[in-house]
N, C-alpha and C positions, 0 to 999 in steps of 0.2 A: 504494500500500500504506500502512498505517495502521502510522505509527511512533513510538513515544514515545523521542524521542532527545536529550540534554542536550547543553550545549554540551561540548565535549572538553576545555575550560578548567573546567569547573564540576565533573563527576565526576573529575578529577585532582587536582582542588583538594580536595573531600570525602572522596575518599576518603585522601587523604594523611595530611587532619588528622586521621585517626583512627588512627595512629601510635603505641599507647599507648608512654609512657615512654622519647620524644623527652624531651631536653631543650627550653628553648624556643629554646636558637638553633638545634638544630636541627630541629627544630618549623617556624621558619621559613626554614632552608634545602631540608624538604621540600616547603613553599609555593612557593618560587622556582620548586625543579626542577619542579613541578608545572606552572608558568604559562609556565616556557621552555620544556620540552617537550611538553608533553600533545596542542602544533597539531602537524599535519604537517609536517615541516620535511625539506631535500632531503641525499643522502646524503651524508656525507663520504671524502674519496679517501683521506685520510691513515690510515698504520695503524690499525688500532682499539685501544683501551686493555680495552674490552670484549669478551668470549667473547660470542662468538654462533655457537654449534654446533647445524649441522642433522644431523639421522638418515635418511643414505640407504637405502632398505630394497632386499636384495638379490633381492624377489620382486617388488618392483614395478615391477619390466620388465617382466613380464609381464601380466595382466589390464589394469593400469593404465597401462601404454606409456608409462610416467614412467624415462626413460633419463638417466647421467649429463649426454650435451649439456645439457639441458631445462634445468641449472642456471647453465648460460651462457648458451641464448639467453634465459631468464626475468630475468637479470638478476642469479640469484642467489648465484650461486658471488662475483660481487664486492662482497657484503653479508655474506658468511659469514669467521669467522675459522677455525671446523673442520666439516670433514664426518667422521659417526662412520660408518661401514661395517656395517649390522643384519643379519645377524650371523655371528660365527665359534664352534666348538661346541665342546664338550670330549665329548670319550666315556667308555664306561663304563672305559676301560684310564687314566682320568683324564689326557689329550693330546689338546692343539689339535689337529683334526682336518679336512678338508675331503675330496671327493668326491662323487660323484652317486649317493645315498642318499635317496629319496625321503623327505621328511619329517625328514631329518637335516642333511643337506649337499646343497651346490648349485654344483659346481666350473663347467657348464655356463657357468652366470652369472657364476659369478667370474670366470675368466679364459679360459675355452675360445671362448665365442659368439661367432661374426666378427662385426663391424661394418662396414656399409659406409660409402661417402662421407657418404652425406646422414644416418648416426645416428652418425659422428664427432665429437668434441669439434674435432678439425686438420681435418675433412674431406678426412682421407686414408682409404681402405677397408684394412680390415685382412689382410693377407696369409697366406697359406696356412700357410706356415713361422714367423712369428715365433712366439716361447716365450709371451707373453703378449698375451691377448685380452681378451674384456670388460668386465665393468666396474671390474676390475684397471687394465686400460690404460687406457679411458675418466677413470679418474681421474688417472690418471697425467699424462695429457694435460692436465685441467682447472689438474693442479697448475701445470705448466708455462705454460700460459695466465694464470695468478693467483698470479703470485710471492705467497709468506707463506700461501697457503692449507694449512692443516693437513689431514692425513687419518691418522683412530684406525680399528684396528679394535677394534669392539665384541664382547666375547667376550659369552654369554650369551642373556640376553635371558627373557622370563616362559615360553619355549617350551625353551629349550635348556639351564637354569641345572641342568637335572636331575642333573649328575656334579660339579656346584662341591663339593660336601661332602666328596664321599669323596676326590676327587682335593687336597682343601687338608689334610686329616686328620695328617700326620706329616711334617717337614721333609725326608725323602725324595720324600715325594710331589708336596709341593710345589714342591722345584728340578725336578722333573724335567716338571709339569706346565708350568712356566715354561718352561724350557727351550724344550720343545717348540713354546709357544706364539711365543715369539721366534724358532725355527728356522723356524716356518712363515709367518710373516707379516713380522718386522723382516728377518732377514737374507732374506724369500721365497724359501726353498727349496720350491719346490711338488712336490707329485706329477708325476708324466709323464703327461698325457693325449694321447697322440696325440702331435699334433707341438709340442704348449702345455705348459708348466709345467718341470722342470729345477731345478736350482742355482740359484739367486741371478734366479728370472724374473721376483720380485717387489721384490727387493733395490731401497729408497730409495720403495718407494713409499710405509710408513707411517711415520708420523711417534712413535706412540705406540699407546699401549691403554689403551682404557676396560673394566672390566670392570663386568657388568650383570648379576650375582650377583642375583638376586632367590628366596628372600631367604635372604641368612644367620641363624641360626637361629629362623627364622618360617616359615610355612607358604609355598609358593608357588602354581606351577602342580600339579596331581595329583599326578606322577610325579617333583617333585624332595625330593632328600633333602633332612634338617635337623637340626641336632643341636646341644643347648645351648652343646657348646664350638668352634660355629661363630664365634662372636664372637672369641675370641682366635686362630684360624686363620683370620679374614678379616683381620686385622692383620699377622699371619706371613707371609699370602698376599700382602698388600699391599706389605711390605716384601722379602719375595724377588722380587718384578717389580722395586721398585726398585732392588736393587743389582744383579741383573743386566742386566737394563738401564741402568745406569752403567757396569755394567762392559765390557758390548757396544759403548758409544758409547767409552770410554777406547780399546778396542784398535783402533777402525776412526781414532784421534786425532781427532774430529768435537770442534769446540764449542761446538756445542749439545747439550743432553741431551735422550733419549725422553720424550714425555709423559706424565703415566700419571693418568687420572680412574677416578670410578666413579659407575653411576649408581644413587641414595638415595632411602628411601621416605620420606611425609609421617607416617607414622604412628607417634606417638612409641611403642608398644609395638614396634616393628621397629625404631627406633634402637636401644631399647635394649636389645634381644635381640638382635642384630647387631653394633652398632659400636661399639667403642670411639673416641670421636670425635677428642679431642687426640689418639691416636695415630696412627691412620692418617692426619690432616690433617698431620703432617709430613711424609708421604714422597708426597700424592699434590697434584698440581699442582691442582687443583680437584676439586667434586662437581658432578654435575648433580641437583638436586633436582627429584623429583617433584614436580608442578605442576598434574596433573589424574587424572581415574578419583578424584576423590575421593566421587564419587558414579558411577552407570551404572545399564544396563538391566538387569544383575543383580538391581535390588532394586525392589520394588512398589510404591514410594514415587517420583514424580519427585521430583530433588534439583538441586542446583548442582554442576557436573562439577570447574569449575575456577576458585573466586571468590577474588578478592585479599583480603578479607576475610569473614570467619563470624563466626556470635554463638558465645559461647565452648561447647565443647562438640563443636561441626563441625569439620572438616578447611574448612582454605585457605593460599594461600600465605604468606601473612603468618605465621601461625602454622607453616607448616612451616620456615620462615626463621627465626622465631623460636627454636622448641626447636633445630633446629642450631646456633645461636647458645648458647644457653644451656649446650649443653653441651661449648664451646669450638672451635668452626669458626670460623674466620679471617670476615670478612665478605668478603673480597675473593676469596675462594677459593669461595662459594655461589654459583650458578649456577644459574637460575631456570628450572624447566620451562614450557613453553607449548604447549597443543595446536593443532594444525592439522588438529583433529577434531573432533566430536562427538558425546555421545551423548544415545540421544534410544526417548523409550518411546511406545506407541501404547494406546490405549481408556482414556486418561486422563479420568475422572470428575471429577464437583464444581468444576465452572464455575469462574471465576474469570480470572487469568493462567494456569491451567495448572500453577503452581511449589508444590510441597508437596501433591499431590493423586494418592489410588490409578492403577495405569494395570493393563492385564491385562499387556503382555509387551513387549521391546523393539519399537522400530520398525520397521519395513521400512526394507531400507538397497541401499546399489547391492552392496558387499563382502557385509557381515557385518551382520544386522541387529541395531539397536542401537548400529551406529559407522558413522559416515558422514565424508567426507572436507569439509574448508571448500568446497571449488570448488565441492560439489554442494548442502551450505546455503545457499550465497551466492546460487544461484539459486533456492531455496526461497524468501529472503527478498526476492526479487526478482518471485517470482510473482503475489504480490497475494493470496496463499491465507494466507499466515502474516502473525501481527501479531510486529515485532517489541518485545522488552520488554528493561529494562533497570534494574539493580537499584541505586538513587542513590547508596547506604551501602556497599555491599559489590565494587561493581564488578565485575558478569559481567551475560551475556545472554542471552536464550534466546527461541526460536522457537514458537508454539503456532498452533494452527489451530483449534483449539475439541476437537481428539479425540489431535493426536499433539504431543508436546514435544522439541525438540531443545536441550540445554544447549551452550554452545562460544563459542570466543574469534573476535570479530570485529577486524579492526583497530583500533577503537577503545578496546576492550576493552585489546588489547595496547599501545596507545600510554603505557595508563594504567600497566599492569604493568610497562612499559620507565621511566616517570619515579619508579617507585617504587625499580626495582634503582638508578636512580641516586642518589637520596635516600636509600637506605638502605646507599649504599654497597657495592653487592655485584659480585660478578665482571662477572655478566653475563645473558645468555637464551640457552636452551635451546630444541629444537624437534621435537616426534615429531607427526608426520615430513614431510620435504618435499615426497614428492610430494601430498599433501591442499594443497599453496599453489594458489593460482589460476597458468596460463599469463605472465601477465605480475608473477607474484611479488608479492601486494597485500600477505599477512600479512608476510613478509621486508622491505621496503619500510615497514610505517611501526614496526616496532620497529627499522630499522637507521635512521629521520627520527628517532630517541632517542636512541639508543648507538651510531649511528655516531660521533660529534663524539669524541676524548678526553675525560678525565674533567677 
């Protein structure tokens, strides 16, 4: 296959220096981290200093046969500092919710589905009577196989954020939406299904909650509410998780405290219809920043899904790093999104590389045309059918075949993004979602050859 590929020292290195407004020693501290990281390098055992949170998706046990084990035998449960759990939902009565609700809730999967031996994390099969089954336990298990591994559940999500509005609306609503959400998931008091769920069947299995509000007061999916004075009730909301949540871990005497994230768009009119930034950066232990979908098959135009850098005017992570910066995020508390997708349009006209040029409609894809998983790019670009290309200045990549384009992060890609968070000093990496990693973990594997090491 025909590849235009630079060395991995040489687009770390360029793309670094375009860092506007480094000083110059640190101008060339991001040169260093540039040239010690950018090669491959093997993982480190010792705790990590850096976030590197994957997004387990609750429905991808199914089509995709992507089951909690898969992140132990991939290798990758012991490159990850948290798994977030996609997703838990709030309903219209504004309360965490769960149950088997086609399109709503998926209790099945959570904790009902027996596993057997050979889809155990222990490879033990799971028992008729025990209170907690699926991927409830499956985790539970990985935990205890990977002391310090974290697990959030993710409330939310671009499908479920539909009741965050009304349910955050007045500080009744709000304790009581908390509440709830801590009754069902921190202390896991589940429903009764049969002979699964009860009092406390989930108790200890999470660590924290992320919540995936998308978006407070901006547009989202169809169906979710929005309201201007969503900004200062995602603050409220932010702040009533965490003092109940302090105060749940005081009366169990625990100490350590709940974690509590959330995940943040790239688009500075949705920060700042949204978030008040120094405020909520007090009470929440990190954000995960959007990192891609800055482009997609939505629009008639191929673009770049997820580039470390754009000429001004574009969405990229730099600049979305930036404006949370500017408007008083911690650097250490940013958390860098990275997909282990992507997206990709088909009857792209007017020759060339493919990049910047009309197409009629997304791609054909194995899920969801238009989103394809890395495993199944990887062997796109493996086919000899696609040339791969690679952009020197901006650092992203993208696949063309002369009629379809796929934009998406390769490892290399990501090695570069990984010596960037370190140079720019940020929390860490982000990942939607894991099961899109290749069987033996390639994409996990060289962003943790970066950010495994302490800082």
């Amino acid at each position: 296959m025909r590849r235009r590929i630079l060395s991995r020292l040489s687009v770390a290195t360029v793309s670094l220096g375009l860092l506007a407004g480094l000083a110059p020693a640190a101008h060339a501290q991001a040169h260093a981290q540039a040239q010690a990281h950018a090669h491959e390098a093997p993982a480190v055992t010792a705790k990590p200093a850096y976030k590197r949170v994957g997004y387990f998706t609750q429905w991808g046990v199914y089509g995709r046969n992507f089951q909690v084990k898969d992140l132990d035998t991939s290798g990758t449960a012991a490159k990850l500092s948290h798994v977030n759990y996609a997703f838990g939902n709030v309903g219209a009565d504004g309360r965490c919710f769960t149950g088997n609700v086609p399109g709503e809730a998926d209790a099945w999967a959570d904790y009902v589905r027996p596993l057997d031996a050979a889809g155990s994390v222990d490879g033990v099969a799971d028992t008729p009577d025990q209170p907690l089954a699926g991927n409830f336990n499956q985790l539970r298990e990985l935990k205890a196989k990977h002391p310090g591994l974290k697990v959030m559940i993710s409330l939310g999500g671009w499908s479920w954020s539909t009741h965050f509005s009304d349910a955050a609306r007045t500080p009744a609503s709000r304790k009581a939406l908390v509440a709830s959400c801590i009754d069902l998931y921190i202390k896991g008091n589940l429903p009764v299904d049969g002979a699964r769920g009860g009092a406390g069947a989930a108790a200890g299995l999470f660590d924290g909650i992320d919540l995936d509000w998308e978006w407070p007061g901006s547009a989202g999916d169809t169906d979710t509410v929005f309201r201007p004075e969503d900004k200062q009730n995602f603050t409220a909301l932010v702040r009533e998780f965490r003092t109940q949540l302090d105060a749940y871990a005081r009366s169990q005497k625990q100490r350590t405290r709940y974690e509590l994230t959330a995940f943040v768009p790239t688009a500075p009119a949705k920060i700042d219809a949204g978030f008040e930034v120094r405020k909520i950066m007090r009470d929440l232990d990190f954000v995960n920043l959007q990192g891609y979908d800055f482009h997609g098959s939505w629009e008639s135009t191929t673009a770049q899904q997820s580039a470390l850098f754009a000429p001004r005017g574009d969405f990229s992570v730099d600049q979305t790093v930036r404006d949370w910066l500017r408007r008083g995020a911690p650097a250490r508390k940013l958390v860098v999104g990275m997909p282990f997708y992507g997206q990709g349009w088909t009857g792209v006209t007017g020759g060339g590389d493919g990049l910047g040029r009309p197409a009629t409609g997304p791609a054909p894809a194995t899920w969801a045309n238009g989103y394809e998983d890395y495993k199944a790019l990887k062997k796109l670009a493996d086919s000899g059918t696609y040339t791969l290309h690679r952009d020197r200045r901006n650092g992203h990549a993208w696949l063309f075949d002369g009629t379809t384009l796929w934009t998406y992060d390769d490892p290399y890609v990501l090695r570069t993004k990984s010596a960037y968070v370190r140079a720019m000093g940020l929390g860490g990496a982000m990942f939607w979602s894991l099961d899109g990693d290749t069987p033996d973990g390639e994409l996990i594997t060289a962003v943790d050859g970066v950010l495994g090491a302490r800082r």
